[in-house]
N, C-alpha and C positions, 0 to 999 in steps of 0.2 A: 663040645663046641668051643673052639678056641677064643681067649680076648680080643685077640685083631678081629675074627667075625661078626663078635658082639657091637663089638665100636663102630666098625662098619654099618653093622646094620640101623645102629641107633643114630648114626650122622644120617644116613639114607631117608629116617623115617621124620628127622628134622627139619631137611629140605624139602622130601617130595609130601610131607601129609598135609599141612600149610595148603597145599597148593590144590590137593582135593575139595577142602571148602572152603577155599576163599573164590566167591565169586568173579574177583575181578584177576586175577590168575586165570582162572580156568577161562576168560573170554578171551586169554592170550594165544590159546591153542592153536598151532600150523599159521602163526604170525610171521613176521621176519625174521627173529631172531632164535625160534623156539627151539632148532638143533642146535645151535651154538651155545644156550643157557644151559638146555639140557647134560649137553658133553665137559661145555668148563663145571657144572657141577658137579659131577661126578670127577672130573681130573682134580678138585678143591679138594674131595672127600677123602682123596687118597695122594692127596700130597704133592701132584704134579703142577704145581704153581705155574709157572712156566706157560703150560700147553693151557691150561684156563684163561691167565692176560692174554695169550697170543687169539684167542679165539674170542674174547669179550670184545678186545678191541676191534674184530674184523667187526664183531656185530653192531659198535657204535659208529663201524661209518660206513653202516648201511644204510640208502634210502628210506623213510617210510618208518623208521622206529617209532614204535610206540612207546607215549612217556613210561608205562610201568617198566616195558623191555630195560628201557635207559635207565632206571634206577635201579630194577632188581643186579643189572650189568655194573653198576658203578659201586653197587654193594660186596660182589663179588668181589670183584677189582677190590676193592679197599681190603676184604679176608685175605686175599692172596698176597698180597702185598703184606701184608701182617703176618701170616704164615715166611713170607721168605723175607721176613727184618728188615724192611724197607718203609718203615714208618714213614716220613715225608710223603712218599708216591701212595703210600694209604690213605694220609691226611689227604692228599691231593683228589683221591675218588671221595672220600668223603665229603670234602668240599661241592663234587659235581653233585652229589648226591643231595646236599642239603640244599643246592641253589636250586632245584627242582619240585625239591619239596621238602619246605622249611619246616613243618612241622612232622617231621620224621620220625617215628620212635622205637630203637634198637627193644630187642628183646632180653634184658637182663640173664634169665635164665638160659637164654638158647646162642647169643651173642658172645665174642670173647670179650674177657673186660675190655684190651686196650680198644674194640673198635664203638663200645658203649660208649667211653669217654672220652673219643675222638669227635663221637658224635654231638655230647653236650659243649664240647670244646670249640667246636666248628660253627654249634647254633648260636653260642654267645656273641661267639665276634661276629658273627652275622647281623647279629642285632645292632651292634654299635653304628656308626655312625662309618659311611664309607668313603675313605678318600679318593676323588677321581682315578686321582694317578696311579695309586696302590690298583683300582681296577682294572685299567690301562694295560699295565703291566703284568699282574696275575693276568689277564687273558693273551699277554703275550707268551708268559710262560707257558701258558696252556695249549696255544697253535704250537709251541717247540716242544712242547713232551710229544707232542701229536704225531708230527714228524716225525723226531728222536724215534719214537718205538714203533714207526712203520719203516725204517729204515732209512729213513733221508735225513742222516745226520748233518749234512754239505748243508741244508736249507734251514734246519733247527741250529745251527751254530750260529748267526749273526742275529738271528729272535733272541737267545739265551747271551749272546754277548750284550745285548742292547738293554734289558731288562737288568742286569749283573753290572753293568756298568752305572744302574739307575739306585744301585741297593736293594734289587729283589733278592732276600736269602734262597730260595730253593734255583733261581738263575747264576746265584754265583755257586753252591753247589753245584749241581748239574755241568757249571762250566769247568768247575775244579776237576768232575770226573772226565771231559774230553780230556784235559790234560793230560789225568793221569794215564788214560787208557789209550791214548792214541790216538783217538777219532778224528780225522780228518785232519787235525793238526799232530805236527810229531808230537810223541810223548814230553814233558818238560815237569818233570816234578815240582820244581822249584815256582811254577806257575801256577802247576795245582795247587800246593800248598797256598800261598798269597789266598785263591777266591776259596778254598776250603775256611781259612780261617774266616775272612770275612764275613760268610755264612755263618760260620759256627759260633762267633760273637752276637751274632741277632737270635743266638738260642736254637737253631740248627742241629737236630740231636744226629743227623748221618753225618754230618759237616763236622763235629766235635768229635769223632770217634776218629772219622779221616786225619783231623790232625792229631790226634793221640799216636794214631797208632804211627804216622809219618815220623812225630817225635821220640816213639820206642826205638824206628829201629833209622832213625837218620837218616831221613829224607827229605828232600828237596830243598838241598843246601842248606839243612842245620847237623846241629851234632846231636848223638843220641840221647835224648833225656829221661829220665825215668821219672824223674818228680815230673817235669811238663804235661809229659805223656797219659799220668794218671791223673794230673789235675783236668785233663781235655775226657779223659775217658769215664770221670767220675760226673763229669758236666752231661754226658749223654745217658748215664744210665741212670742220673737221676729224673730223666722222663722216659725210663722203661725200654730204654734203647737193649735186646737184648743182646747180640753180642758186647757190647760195653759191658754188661753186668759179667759173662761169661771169662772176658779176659781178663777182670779185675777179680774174679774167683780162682782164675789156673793160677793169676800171678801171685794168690794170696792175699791182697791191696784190698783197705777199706779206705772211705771215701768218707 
């Protein structure tokens, strides 16, 4: 029996045995969203990140969810995103996750670290003390990821300009990446870099990588730096960002 079956079979027996006896699981049975949990499970297990958010997110804007649907969904979403190094949009499901239900608790043993301590991380600043406007705006960013990942970048582009223009990091991100990628506005490096940085000084671990890596190889109208570059890329893998750790390993560079 080869390793890859083994492992398979013991992610399999992680997600589905759980669901055997927990009562409130099993009254989920032939709900709304119970193929779509089912199928991005098993695309988690084996690596298809991608096809799992494409199919959670159908299910969170279905009618008639039920709250455990919405949070087993928003948990997923956060692994997947964690699987494809996208910490922020993980932080971001984890955030939906805890506003749901606040007293949440990962399973150290069965859990990857980073999304255990996303989750202590998410319920602290929950606790604190919440500024309107910071509210405001985190639920503006969140109708524009909404968009953003059903396809209507045209409608999430002035949500994410408005929130980014207000000092939302994960808005000025998000808007660094229209830039860079073209979305609906022409590409302009030099634009992304501007709201990457901006981001990535409020502690923005994808935002600090982006400008690392802009400054490795001279983009958006600077010149190539290597010292800069590793000073931006040692900033993000000091919160576990892992391609940052990876390219300050190919390149040899300690931090």
């Amino acid at each position: 029996m080869s390793q890859r079956y083994v492992l398979r079979s013991a992610l399999l027996l992680i997600l589905v045995v759980p669901a055997l006896f927990d009562p409130g699981l099993q009254a989920m049975a032939q709900t709304a969203c119970t193929q779509e949990l089912s199928t991005a499970g098993e695309a988690y297990i084996f690596g298809r990140f991608d096809e799992a958010i494409t199919l959670l997110n159908q299910c969170l804007k279905k009618q008639g969810v039920v709250q455990i649907e919405q949070q087993r969904s928003h948990r997923l979403l956060a692994l997947s995103y964690i699987g494809k190094d996208e910490p922020s949009r993980a932080r971001a499901s984890v955030r939906d996750l805890v506003s749901q239900a606040p007293d949440y608790q990962p399973d150290p043993e069965q859990d990857p670290p980073q999304f255990v301590v996303m989750i202590e991380e998410v319920q602290r600043e929950m606790e604190q003390a919440v500024d309107p406007v910071d509210t405001r705006l985190d639920a503006l960013v969140a109708q524009a990821r909404s968009l953003s990942e059903a396809g209507n970048d045209r409608e999430a582009l002035p949500l994410f300009r408005e929130a980014a223009e207000q000092g939302q990091a994960e808005a000025q991100y998000s808007l660094g990446l229209m830039y860079r990628e073209g979305r609906i506005v022409e590409p302009i490096d030099a634009e992304a870099l501007t709201w990457f940085r901006k981001a990535a000084e409020q502690g923005h671990a994808d935002a600090q990588f982006y400008v690392g890596y802009m400054y490795w190889r001279g983009e958006g109208g600077v010149a190539s730096d290597d010292v800069e570059a590793v000073t931006w890329y040692c900033k993000a893998a000091a919160q576990e960002h892992v391609r940052a750790r990876r390219v300050l390993t190919r390149l040899g560079k300690d931090c």
